[in-house]
C-alpha positions in Angstrom: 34.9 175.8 -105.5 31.9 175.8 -103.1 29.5 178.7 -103.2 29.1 179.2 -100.1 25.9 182.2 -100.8 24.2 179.4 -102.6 25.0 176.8 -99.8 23.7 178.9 -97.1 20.6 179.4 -98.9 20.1 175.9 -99.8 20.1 174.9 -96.2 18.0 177.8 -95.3 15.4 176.6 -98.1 16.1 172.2 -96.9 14.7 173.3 -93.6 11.7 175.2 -94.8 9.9 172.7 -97.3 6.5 174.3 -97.0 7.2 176.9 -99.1 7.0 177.1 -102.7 9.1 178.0 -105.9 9.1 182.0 -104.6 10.0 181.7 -101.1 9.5 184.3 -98.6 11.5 185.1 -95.9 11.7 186.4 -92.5 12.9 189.8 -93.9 10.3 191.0 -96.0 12.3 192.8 -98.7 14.2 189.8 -99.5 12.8 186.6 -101.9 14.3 183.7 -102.5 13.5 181.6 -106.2 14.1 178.1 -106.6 13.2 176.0 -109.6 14.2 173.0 -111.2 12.6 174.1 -114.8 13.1 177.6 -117.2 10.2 180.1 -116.2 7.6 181.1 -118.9 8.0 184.9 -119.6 5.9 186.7 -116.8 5.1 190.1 -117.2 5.0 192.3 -113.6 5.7 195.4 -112.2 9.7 194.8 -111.0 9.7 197.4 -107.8 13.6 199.1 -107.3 15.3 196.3 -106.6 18.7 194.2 -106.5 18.0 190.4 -108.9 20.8 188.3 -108.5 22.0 184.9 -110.0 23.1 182.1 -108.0 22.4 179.4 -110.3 21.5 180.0 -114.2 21.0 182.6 -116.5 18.1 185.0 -117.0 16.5 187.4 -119.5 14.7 190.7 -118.7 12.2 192.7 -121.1 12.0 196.5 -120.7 10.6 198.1 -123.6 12.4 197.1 -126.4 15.2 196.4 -124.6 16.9 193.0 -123.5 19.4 193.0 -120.2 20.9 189.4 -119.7 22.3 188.8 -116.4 24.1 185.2 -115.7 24.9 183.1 -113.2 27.2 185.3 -110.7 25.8 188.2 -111.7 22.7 190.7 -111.0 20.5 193.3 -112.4 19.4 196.7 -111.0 16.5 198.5 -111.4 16.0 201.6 -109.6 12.0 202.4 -110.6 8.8 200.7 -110.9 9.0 199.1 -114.1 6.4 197.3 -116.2 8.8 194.1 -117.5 8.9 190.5 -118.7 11.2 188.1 -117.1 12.3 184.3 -118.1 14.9 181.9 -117.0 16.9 181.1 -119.7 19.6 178.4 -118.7 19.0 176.4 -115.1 22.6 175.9 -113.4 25.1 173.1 -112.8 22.6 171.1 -110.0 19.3 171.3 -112.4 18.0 174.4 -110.8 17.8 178.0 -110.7 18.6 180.2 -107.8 18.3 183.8 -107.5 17.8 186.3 -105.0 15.4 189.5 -104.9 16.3 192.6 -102.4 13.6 195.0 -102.8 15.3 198.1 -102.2 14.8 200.7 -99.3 15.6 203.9 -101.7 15.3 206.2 -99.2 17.9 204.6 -97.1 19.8 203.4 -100.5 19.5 207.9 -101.2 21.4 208.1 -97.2 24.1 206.1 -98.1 24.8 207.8 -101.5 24.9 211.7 -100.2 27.2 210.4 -97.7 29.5 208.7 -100.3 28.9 211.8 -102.5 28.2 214.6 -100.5 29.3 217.5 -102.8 28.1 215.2 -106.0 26.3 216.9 -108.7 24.2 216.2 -111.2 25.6 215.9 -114.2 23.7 216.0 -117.7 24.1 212.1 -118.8 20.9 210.5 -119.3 21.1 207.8 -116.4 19.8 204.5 -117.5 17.6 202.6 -114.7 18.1 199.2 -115.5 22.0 197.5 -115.4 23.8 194.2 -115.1 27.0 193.7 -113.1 29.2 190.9 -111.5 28.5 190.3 -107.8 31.8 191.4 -106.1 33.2 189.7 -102.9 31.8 192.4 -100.3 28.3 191.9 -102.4 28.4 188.7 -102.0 29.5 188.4 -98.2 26.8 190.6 -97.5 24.1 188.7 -98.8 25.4 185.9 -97.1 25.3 187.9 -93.8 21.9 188.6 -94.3 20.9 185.2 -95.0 22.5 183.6 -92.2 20.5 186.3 -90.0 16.7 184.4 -91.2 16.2 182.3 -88.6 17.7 184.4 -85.5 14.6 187.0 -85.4 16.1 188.7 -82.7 19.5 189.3 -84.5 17.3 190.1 -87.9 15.8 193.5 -86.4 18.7 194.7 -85.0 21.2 193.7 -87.3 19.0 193.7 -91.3 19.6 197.5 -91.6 23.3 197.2 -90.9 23.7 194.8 -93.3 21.6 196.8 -95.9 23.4 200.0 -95.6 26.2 198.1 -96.0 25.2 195.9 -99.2 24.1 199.4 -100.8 27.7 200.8 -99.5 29.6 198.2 -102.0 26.7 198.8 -104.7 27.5 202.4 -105.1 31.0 201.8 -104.7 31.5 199.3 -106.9 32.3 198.7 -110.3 28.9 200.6 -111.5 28.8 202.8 -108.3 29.2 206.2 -110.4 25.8 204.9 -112.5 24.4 203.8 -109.3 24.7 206.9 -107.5 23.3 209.0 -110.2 20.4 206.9 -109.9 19.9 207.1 -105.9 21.2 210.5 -105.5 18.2 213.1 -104.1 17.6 215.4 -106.5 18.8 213.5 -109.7 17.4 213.2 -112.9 16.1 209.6 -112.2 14.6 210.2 -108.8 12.7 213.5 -111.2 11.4 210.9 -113.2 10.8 208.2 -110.2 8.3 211.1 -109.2 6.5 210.9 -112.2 6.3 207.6 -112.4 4.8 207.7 -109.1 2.0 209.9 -110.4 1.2 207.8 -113.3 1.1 204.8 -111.1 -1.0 206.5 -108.5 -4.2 206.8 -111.3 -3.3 204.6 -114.2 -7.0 205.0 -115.4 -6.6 208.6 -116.2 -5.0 210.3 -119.4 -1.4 210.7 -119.3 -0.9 214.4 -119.5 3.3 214.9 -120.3 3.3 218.6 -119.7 1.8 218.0 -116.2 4.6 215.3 -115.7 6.9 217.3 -116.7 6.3 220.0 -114.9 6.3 218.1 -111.4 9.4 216.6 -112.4 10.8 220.4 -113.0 11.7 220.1 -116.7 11.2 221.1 -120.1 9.2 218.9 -121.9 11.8 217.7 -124.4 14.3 216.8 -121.3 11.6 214.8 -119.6 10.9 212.6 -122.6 14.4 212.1 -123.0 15.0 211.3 -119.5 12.2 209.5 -118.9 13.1 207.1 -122.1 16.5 206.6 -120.5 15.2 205.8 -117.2 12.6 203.0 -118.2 13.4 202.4 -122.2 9.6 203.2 -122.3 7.7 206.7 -122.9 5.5 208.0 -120.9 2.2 206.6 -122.7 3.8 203.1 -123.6 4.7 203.4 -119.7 1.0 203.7 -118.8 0.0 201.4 -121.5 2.0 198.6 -119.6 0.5 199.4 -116.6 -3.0 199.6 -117.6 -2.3 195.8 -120.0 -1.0 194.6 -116.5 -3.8 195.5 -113.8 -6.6 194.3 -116.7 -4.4 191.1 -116.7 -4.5 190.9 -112.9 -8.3 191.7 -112.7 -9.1 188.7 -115.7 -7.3 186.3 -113.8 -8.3 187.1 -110.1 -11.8 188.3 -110.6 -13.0 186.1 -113.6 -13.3 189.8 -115.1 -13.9 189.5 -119.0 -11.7 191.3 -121.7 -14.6 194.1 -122.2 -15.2 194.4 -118.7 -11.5 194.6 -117.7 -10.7 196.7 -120.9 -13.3 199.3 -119.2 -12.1 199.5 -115.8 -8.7 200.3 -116.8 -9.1 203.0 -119.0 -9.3 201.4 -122.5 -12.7 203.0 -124.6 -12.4 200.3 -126.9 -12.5 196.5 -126.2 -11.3 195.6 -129.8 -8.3 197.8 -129.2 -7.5 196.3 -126.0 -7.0 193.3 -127.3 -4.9 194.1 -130.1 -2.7 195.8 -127.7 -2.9 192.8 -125.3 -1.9 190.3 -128.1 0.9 192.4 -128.9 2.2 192.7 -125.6 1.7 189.3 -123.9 1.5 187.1 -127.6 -2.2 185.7 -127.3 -5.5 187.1 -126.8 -6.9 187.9 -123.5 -9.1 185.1 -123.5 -6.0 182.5 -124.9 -3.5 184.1 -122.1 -6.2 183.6 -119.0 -6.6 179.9 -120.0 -3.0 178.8 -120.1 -3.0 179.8 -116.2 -5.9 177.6 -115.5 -4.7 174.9 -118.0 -1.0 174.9 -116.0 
């Protein structure tokens, strides 16, 4: 049986050859990933977003846990989170194909208080990360949305439909009782979204819980839970990801040195940096920026 989600992107990609492995698109939330070889681990900041798998299999690193979504399936991640990705199995044709939606969450929090108006919170931890099957009305969606790239007219006035839509069938779905704990307003993971917002607004400076905490509007020994459930990180490993990430960034697009970048980012001690680099990407700082410019 024809895919036709894949199809329709296929062509859409056929008659765009200048762009490269991560293709952007006319709708700037939405990515489109091509490749005819498994990706090397990357580690990034994954923005709330819908990952789906067209063709092949993937792997995703968040703290010490592994989610595996195949082909037909995708993840959900409903915060910034500091991850590692890899494809692990290219499809049928000898390619991977997957789709990124970043999502709107404010208009993703609209369409859950009107599905759940009288919701309430309940006390479940909510995790922030899942895997699920792409359902039919997913599906059609997507393929709605893709067919819409190359009418720019139609794509301004239609995209938002569409969205609302595509996040209808998400929090309706299979996982739409875990999605909607996720999106709804004043939830437990929208608390912690907020403090994840501080600690990504000044990475440099110490994390200070209680302060977290506080803004988030719980006791400390409910944030830590919920923050843990939320990202599978704490809130220091959280901003010890962050801070591994940016001196990563700097290294490699400001020729920045492992001292140097080390400083700017908060560390106090190069030697310590690197240890924690190592352990978090597997080679030194100087090993890690030379595979990019040896690739």
């Amino acid at each position: 049986m024809t895919d036709t989600l894949a199809q329709t992107i296929d062509d859409w990609l056929d008659r765009h050859p200048e762009n490269e492995a991560s293709f952007r698109t006319p709708l700037e939330a939405l990515r489109i990933l091509r490749s005819a070889k498994p990706v090397t681990p990357g580690p990034v900041v994954y923005k709330p977003q819908i990952c789906l798998n067209l063709r092949g299999d993937k792997q995703l690193f968040v703290g010490d846990q592994v989610y595996k979504y195949n082909e037909g399936q995708f993840l959900l991640v409903s915060v910034d989170l500091p991850v590692q990705g890899r494809v692990t199995r290219l499809g049928d044709a000898g390619t991977f194909l997957g789709v990124i939606l970043d999502i709107d969450v404010a208009a993703m929090m609209r369409v859950a208080e009107k599905i759940d108006a009288n919701g309430r919170e309940d006390k479940k931890c909510a995790v922030g990360v899942f895997v699920a099957d792409l359902g039919v009305e997913m599906r059609n969606a997507f393929e709605r949305l893709v067919a819409l790239l190359d009418r720019p007219a139609a794509l301004s006035v239609l995209a938002p439909a569409v969205l609302d839509e595509l996040y209808y069938w998400l929090l309706t779905g299979p996982h739409g009782a875990q999605a909607r704990r996720l999106f709804r307003a004043e939830s437990h993971a929208q608390k912690i979204a907020r403090s994840i917002a501080q600690i990504r607004s000044n990475p440099v400076e110490p994390v200070i819980v209680e302060d977290l905490a506080s803004l988030s509007g719980m006791s400390l020994s409910s944030f830590h839970q919920h923050f843990k459930s939320v990202t599978s990180l704490s809130p220091l490993q959280y901003q010890k990801r962050l801070r591994l990430l940016m001196a990563r960034e700097m290294m490699l697009s400001e020729g920045l040195n492992a001292s140097d970048a080390a400083f700017r980012v908060g560390y106090a001690s190069p030697s310590q940096f690197s240890r924690e680099y190592s352990r978090t990407f597997g080679a030194s700082p100087r090993r890690d920026v030379a595979s990019f410019s040896q690739a």
